[in-house]
N, CA, C and O atoms as CSV, one atom per row, in Angstrom:
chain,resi,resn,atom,element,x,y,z
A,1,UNK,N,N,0.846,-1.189,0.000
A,1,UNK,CA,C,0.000,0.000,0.000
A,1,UNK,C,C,0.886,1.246,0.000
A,1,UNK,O,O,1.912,1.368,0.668
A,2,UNK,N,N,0.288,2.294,-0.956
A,2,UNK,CA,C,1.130,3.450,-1.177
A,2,UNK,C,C,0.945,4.615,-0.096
A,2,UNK,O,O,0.015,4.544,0.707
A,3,UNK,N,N,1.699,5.517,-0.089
A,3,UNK,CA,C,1.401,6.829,1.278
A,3,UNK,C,C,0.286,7.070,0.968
A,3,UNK,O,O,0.058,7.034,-0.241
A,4,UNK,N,N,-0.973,7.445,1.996
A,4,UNK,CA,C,-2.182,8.166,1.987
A,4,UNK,C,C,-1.719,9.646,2.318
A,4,UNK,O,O,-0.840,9.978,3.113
A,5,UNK,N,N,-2.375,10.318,1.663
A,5,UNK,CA,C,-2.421,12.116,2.094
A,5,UNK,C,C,-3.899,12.195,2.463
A,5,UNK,O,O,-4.877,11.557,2.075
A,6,UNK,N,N,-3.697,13.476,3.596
A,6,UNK,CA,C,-4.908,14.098,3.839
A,6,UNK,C,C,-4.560,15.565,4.713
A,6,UNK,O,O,-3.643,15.845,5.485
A,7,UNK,N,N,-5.581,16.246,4.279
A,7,UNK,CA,C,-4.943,17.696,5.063
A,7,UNK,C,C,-6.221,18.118,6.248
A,7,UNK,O,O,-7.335,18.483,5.873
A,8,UNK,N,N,-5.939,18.026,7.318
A,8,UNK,CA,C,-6.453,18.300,8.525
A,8,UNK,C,C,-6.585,19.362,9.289
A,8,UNK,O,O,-5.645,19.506,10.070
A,9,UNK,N,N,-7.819,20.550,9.374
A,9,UNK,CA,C,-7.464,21.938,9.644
A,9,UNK,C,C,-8.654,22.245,11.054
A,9,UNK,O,O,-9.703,21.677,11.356
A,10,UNK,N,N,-7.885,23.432,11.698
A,10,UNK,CA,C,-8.724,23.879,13.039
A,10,UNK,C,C,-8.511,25.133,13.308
A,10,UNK,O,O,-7.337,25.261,13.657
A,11,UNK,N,N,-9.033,26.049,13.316
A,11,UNK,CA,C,-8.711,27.887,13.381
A,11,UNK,C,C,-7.938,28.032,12.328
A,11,UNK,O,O,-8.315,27.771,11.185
A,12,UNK,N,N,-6.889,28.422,12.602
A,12,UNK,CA,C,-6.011,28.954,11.575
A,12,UNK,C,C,-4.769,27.969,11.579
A,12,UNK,O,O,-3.643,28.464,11.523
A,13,UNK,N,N,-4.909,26.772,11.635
A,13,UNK,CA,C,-3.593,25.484,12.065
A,13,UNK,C,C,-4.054,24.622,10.480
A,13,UNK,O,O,-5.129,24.533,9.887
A,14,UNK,N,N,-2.990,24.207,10.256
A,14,UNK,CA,C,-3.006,23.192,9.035
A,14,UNK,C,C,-2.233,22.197,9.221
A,14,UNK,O,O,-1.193,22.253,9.877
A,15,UNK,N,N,-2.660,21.234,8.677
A,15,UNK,CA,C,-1.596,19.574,9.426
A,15,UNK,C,C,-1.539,19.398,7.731
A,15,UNK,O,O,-2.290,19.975,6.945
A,16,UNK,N,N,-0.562,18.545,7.415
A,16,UNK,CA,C,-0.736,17.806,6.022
A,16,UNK,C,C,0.060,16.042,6.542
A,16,UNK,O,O,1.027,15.595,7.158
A,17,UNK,N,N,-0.596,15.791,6.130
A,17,UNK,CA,C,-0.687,14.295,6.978
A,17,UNK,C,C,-0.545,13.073,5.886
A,17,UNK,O,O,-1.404,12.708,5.084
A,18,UNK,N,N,0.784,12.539,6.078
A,18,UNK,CA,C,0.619,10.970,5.299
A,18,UNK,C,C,0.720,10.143,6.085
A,18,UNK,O,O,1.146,10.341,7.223
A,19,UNK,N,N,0.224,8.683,5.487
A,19,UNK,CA,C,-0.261,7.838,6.491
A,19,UNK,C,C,0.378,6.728,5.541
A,19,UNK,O,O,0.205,6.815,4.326
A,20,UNK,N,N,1.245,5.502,6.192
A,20,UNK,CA,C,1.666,4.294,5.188
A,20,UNK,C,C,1.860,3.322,6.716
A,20,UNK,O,O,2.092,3.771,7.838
A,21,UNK,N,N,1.698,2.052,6.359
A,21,UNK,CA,C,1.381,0.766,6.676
A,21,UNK,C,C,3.068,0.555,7.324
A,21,UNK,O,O,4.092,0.562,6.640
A,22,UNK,N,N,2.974,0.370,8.872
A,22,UNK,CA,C,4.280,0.404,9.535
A,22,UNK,C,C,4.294,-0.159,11.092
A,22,UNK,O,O,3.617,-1.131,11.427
A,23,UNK,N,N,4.935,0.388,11.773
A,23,UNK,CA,C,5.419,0.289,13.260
A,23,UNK,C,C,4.641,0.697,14.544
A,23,UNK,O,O,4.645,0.165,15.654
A,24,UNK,N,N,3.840,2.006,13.994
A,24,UNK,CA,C,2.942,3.086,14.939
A,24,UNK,C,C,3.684,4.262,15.135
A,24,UNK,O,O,3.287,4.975,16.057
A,25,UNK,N,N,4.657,4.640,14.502
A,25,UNK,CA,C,5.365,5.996,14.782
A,25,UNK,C,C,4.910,7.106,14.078
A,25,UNK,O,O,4.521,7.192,12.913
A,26,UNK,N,N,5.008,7.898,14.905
A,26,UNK,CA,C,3.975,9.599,14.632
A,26,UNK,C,C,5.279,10.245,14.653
A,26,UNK,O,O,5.940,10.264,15.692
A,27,UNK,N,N,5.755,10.855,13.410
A,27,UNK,CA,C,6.809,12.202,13.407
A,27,UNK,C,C,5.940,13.066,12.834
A,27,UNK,O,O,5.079,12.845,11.983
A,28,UNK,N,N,6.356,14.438,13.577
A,28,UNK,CA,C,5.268,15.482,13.300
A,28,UNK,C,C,6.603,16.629,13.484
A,28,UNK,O,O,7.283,16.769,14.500
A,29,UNK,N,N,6.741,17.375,12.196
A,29,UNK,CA,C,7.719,18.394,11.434
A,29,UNK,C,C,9.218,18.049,12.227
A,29,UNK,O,O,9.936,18.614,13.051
A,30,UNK,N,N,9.225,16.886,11.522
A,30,UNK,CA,C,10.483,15.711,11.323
A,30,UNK,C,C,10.928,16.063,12.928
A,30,UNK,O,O,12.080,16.477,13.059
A,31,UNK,N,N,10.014,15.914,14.293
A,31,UNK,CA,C,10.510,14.974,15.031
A,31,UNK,C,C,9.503,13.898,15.621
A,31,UNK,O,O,8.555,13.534,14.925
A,32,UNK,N,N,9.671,13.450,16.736
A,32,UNK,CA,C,8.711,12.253,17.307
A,32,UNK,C,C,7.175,13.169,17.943
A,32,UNK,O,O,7.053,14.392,17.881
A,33,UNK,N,N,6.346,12.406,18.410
A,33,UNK,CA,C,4.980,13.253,18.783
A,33,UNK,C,C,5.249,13.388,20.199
A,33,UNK,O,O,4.648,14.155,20.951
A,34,UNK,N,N,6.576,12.271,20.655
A,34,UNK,CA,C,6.503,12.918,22.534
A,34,UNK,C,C,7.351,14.242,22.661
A,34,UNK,O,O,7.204,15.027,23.598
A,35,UNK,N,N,8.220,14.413,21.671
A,35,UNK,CA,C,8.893,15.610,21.822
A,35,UNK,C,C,8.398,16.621,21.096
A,35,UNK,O,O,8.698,17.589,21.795
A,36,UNK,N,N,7.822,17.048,20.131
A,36,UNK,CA,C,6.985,17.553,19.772
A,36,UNK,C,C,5.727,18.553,20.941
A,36,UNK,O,O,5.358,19.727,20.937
A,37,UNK,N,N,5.422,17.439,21.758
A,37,UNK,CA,C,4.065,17.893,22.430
A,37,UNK,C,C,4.418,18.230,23.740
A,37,UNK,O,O,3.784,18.941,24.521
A,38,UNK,N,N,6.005,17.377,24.000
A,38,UNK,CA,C,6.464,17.384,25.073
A,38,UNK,C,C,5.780,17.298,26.540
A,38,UNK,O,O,5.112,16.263,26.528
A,39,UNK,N,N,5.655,17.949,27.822
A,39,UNK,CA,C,4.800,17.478,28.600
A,39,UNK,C,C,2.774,16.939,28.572
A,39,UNK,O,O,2.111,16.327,29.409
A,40,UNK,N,N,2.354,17.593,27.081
A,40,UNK,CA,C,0.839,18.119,26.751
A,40,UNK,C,C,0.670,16.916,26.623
A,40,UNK,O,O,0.764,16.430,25.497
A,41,UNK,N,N,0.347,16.031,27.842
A,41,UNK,CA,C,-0.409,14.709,27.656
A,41,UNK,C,C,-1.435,14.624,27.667
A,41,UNK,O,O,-1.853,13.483,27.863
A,42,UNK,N,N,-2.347,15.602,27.494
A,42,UNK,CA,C,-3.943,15.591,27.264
A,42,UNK,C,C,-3.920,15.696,25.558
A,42,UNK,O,O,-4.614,15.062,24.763
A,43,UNK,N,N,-2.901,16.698,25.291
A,43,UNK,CA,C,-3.143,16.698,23.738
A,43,UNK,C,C,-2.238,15.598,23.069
A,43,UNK,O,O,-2.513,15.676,21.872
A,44,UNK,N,N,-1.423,14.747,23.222
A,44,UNK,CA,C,-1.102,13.490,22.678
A,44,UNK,C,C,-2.091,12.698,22.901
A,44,UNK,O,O,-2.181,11.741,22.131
A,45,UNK,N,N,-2.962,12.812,23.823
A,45,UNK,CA,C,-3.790,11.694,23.879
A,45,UNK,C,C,-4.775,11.958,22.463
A,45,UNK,O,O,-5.199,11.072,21.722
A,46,UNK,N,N,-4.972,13.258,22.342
A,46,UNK,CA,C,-6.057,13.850,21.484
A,46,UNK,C,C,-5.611,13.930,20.466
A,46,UNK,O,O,-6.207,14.781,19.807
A,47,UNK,N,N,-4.307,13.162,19.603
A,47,UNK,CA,C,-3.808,13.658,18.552
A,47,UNK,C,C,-3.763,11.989,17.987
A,47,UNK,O,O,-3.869,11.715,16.791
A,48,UNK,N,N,-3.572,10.864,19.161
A,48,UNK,CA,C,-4.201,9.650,18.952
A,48,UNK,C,C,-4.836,8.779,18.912
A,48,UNK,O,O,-4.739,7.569,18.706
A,49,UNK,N,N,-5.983,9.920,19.268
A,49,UNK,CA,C,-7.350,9.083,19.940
A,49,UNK,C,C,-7.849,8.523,18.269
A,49,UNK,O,O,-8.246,7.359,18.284
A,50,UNK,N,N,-7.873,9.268,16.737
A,50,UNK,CA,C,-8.589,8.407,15.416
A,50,UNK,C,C,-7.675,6.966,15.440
A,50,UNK,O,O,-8.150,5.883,15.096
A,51,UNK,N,N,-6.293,7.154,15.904
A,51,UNK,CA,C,-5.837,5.729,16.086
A,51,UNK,C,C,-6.130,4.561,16.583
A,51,UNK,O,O,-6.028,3.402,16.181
A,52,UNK,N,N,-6.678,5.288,17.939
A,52,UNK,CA,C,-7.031,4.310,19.256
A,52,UNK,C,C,-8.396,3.874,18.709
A,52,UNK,O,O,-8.447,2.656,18.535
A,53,UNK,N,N,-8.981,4.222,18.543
A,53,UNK,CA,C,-11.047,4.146,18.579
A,53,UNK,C,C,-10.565,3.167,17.029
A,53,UNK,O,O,-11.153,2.090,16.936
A,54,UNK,N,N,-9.638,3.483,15.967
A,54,UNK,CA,C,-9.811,2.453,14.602
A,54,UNK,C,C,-8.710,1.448,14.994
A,54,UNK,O,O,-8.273,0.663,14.153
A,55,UNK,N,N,-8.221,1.466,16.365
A,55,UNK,CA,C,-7.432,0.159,16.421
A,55,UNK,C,C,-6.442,0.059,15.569
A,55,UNK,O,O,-6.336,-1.111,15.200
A,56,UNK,N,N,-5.337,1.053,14.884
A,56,UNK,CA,C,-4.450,1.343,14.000
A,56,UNK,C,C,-3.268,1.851,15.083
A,56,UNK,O,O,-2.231,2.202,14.520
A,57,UNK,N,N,-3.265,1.915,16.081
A,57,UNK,CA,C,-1.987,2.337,16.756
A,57,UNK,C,C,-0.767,1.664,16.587
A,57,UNK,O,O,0.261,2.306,16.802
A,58,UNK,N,N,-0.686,0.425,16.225
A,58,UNK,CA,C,0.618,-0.111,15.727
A,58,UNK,C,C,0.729,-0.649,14.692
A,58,UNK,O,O,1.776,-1.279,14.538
A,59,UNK,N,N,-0.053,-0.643,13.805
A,59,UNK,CA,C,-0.021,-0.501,12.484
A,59,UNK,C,C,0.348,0.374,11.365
A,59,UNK,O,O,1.037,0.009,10.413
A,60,UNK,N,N,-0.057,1.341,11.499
A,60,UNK,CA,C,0.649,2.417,10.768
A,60,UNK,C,C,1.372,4.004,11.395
A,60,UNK,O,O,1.364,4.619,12.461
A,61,UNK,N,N,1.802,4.136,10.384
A,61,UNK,CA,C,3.327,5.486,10.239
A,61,UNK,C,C,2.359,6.485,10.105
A,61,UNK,O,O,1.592,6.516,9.143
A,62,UNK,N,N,2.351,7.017,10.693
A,62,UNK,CA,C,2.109,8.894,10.727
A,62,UNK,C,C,3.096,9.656,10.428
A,62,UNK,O,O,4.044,9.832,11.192
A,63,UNK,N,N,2.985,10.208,9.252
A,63,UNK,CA,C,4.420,11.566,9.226
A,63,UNK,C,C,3.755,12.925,8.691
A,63,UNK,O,O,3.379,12.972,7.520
A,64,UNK,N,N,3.637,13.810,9.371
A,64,UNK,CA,C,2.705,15.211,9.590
A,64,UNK,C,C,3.474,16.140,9.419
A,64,UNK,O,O,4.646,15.902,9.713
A,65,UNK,N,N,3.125,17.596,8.867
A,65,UNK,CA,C,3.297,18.801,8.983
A,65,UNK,C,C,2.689,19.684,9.735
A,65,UNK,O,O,1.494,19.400,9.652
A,66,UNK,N,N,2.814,20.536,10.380
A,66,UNK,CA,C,1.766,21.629,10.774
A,66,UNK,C,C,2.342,22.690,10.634
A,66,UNK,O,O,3.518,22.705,10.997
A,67,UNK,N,N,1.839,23.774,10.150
A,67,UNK,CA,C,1.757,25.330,10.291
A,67,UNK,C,C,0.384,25.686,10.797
A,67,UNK,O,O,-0.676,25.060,10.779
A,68,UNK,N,N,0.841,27.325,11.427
A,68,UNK,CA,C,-0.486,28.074,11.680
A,68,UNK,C,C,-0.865,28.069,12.783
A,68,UNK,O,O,-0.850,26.942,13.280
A,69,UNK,N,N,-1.325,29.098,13.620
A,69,UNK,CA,C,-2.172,29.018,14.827
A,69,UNK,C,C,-1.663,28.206,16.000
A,69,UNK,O,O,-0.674,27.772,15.410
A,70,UNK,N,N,-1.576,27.677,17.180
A,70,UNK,CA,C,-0.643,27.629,18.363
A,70,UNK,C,C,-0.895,26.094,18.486
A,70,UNK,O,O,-1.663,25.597,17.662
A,71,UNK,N,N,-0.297,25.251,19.479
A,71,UNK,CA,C,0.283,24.030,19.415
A,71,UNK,C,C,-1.152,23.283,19.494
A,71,UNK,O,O,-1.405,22.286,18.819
A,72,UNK,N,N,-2.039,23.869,20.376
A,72,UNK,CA,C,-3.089,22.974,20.705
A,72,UNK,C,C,-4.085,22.935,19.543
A,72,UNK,O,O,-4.821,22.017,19.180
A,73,UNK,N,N,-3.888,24.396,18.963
A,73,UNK,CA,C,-5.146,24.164,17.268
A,73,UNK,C,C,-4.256,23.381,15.996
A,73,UNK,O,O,-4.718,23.124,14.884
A,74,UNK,N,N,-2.882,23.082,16.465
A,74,UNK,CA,C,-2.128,22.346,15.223
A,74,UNK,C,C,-2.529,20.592,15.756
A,74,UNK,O,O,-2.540,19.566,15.077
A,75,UNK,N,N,-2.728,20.731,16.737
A,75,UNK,CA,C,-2.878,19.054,17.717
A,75,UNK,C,C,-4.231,18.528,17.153
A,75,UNK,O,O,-4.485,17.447,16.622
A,76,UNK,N,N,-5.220,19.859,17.481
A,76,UNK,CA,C,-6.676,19.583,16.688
A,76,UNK,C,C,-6.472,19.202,14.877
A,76,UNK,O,O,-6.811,18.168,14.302
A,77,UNK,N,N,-6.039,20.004,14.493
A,77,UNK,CA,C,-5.415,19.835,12.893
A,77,UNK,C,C,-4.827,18.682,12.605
A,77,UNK,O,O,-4.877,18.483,11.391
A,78,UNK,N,N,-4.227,17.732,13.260
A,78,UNK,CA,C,-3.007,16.721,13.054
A,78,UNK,C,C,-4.110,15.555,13.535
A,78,UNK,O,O,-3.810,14.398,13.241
A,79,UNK,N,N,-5.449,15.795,14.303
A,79,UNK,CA,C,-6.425,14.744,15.011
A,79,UNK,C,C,-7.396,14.383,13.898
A,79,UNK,O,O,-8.107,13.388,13.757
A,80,UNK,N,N,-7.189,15.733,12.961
A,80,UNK,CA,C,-8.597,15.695,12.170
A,80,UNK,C,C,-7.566,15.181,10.689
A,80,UNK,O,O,-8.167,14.761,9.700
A,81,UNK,N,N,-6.340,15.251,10.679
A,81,UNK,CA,C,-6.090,14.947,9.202
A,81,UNK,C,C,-5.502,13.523,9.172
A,81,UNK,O,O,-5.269,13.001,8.082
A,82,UNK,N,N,-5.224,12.798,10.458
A,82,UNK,CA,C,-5.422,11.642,10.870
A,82,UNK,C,C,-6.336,11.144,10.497
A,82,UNK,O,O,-6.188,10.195,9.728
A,83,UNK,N,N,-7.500,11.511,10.830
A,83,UNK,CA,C,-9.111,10.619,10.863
A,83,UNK,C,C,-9.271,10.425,9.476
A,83,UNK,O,O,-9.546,9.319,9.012
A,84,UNK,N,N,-9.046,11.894,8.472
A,84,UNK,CA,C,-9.629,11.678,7.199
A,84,UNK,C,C,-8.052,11.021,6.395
A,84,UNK,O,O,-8.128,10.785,5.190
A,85,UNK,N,N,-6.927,10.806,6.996
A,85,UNK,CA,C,-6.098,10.230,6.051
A,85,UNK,C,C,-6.664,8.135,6.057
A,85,UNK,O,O,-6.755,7.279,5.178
A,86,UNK,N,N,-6.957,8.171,7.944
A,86,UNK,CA,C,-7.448,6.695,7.423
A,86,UNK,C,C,-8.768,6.461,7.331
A,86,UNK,O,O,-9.391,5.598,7.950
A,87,UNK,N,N,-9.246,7.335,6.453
A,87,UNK,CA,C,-10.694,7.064,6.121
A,87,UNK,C,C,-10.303,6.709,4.112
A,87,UNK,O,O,-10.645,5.724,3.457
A,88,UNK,N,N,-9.532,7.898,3.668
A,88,UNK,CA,C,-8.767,7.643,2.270
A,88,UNK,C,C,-7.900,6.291,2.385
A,88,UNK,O,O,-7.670,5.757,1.299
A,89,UNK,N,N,-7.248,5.488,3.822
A,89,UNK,CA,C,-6.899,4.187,3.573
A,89,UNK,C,C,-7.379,3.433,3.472
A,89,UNK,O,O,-6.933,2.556,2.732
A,90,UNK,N,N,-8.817,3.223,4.255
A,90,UNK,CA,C,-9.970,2.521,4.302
A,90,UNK,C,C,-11.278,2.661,4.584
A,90,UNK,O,O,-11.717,2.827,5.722
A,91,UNK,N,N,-11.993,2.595,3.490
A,91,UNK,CA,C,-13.176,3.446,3.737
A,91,UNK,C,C,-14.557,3.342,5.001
A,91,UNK,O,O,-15.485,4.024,5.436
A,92,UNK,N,N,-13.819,1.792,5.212
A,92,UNK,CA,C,-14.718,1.509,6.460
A,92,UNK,C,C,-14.276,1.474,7.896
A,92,UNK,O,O,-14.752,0.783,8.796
A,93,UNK,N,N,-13.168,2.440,7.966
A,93,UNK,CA,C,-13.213,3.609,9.391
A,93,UNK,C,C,-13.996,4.775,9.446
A,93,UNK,O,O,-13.983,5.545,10.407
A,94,UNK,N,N,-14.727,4.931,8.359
A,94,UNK,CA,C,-15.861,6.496,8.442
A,94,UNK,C,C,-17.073,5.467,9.434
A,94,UNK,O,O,-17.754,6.254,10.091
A,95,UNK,N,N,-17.494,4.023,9.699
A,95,UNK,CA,C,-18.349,4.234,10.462
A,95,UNK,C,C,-17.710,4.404,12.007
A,95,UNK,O,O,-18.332,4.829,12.980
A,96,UNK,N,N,-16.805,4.120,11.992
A,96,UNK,CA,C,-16.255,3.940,13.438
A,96,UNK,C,C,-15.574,5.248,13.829
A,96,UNK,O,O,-15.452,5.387,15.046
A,97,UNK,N,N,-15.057,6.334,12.998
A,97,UNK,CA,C,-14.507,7.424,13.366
A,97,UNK,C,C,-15.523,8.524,13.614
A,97,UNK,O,O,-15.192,9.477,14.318
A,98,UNK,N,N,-17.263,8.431,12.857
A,98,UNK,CA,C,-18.100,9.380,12.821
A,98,UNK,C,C,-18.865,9.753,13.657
A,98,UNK,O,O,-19.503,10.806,13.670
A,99,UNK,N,N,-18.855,8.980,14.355
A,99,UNK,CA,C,-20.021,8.474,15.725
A,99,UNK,C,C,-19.221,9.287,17.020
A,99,UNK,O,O,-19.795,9.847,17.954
A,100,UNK,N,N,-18.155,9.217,16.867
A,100,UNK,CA,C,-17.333,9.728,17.899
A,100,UNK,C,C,-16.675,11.492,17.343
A,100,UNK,O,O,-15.735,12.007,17.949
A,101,UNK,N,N,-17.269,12.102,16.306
A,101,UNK,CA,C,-16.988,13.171,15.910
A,101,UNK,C,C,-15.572,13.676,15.080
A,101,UNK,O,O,-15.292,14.820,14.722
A,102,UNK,N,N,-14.808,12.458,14.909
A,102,UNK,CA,C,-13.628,12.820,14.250
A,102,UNK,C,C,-13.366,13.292,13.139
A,102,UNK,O,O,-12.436,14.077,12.955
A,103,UNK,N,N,-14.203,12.855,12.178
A,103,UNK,CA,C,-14.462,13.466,10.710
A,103,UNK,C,C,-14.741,14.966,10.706
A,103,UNK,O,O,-14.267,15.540,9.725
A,104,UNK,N,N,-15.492,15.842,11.694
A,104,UNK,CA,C,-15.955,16.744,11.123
A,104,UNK,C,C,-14.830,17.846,12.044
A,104,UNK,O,O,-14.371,17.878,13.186
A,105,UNK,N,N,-14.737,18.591,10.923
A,105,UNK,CA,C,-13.935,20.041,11.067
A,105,UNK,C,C,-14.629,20.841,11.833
A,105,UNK,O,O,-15.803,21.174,11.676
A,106,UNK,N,N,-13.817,21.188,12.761
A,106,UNK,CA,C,-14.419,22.274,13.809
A,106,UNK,C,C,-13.729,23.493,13.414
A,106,UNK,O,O,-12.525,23.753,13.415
A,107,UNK,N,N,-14.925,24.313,13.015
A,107,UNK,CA,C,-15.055,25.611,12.178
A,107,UNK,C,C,-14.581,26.942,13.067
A,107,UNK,O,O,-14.038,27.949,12.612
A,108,UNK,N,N,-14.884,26.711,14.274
A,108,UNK,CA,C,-15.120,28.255,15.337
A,108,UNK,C,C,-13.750,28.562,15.181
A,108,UNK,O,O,-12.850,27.789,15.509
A,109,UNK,N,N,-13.527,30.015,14.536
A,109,UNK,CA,C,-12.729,30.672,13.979
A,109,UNK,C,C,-12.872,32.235,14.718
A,109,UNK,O,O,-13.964,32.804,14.711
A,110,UNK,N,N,-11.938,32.717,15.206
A,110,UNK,CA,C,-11.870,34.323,15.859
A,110,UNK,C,C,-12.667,35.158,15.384
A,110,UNK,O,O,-12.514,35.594,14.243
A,111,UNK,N,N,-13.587,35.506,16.114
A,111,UNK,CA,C,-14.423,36.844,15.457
A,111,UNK,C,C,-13.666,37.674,15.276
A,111,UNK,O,O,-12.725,37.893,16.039
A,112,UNK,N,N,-13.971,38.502,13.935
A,112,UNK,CA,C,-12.657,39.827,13.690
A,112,UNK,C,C,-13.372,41.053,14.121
A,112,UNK,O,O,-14.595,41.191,14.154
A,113,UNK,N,N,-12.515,41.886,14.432
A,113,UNK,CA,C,-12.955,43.191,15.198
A,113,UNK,C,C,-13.586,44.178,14.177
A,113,UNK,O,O,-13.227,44.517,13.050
A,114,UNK,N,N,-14.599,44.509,14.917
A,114,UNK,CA,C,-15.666,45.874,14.089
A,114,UNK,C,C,-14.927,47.392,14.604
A,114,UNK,O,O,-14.146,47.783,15.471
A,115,UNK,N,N,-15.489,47.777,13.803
A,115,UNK,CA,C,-14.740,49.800,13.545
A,115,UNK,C,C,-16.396,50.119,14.753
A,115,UNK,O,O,-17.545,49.678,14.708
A,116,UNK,N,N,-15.693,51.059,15.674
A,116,UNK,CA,C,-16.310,51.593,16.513
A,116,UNK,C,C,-16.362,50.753,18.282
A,116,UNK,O,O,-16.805,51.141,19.362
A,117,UNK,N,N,-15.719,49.570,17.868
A,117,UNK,CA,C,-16.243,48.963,19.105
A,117,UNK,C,C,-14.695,47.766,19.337
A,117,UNK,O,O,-14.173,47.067,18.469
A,118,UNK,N,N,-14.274,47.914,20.924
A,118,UNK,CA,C,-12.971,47.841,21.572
A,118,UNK,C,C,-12.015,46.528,21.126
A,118,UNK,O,O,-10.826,46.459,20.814
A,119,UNK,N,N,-13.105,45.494,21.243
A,119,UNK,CA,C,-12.909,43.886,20.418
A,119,UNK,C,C,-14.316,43.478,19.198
A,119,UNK,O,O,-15.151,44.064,18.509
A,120,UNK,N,N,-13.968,42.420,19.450
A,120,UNK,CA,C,-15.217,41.839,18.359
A,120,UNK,C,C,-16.836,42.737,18.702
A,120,UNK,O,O,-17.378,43.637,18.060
A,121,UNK,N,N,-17.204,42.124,19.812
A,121,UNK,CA,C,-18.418,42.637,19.848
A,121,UNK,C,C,-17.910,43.694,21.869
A,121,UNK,O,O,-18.898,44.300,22.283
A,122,UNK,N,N,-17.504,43.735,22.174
A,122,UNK,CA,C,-17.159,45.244,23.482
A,122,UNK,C,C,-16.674,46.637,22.913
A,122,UNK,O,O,-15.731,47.235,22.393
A,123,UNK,N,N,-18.588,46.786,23.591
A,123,UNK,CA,C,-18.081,48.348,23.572
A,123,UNK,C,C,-17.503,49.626,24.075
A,123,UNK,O,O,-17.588,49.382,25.278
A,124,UNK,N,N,-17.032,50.687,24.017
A,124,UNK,CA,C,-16.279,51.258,24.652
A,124,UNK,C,C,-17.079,51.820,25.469
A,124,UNK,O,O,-18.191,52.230,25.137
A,125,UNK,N,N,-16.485,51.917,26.903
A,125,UNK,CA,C,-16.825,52.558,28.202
A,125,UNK,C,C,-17.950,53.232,28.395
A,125,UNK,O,O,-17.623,54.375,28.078
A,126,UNK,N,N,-18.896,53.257,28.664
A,126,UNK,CA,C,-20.094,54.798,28.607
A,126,UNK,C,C,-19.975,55.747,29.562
A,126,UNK,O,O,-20.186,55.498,30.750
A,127,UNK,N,N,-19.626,56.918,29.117
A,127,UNK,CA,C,-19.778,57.797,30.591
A,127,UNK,C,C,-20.362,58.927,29.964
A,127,UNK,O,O,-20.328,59.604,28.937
A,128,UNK,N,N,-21.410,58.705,32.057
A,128,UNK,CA,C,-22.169,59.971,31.629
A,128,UNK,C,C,-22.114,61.587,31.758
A,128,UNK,O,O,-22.880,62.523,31.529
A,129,UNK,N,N,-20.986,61.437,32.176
A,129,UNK,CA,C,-20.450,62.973,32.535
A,129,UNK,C,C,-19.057,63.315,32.342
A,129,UNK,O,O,-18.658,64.449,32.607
């Protein structure tokens, strides 16, 4: 079986994700995922949970990119381009990855700031005198 691609995105984070038939090793922008994430053992857990739930943890090679947006929306990015790289390896992990929400892209993106008012939606101070 040849490398799978898939590109995996969350705010402003982008993963580009291949996936080939191996050992279980995750390098993510050519180093390992424990050094990479280093102490963030909530988000390693969350970066292998499409592994764990399709039972692929020692089966296949993860080798990832990320740019964009801060470690924990690149972790979300690298969770989601996981899910859809082994859904392009095999099409019958979409029932087992969907049920548990992995397939779908989580959209909530920074509200951008309006003219007249301090952030997105705060307005400036009122005073009455």
């Amino acid at each position: 079986m040849a490398k799978v691609y898939a590109t995996g995105r969350r705010k402003t984070a982008i993963a580009k994700v291949w996936l080939e038939v191996g050992k279980g090793e995750i390098i993510v922008n050519g180093v390992a995922l424990n050094t990479w994430l280093g102490g963030h053992e909530a988000l390693k857990k969350r970066v292998r949970q499409p592994l764990e739930v399709s039972k692929q943890l020692e089966s296949v090679n993860i080798v990832a990119k990320t740019l964009g947006g801060g470690y924990s929306a690149q972790a979300d990015a690298l969770r989601h381009g996981i899910s859809r790289a082994l859904v392009a390896y095999d099409e019958q992990f979409r029932t087992i990855l969907k049920p548990h929400g992995l397939l779908t892209r989580d959209a909530r993106v920074v509200e951008r700031k309006k003219p007249g008012k301090r952030k997105a939606r705060r307005s400036p101070q009122f005073s009455k005198r």
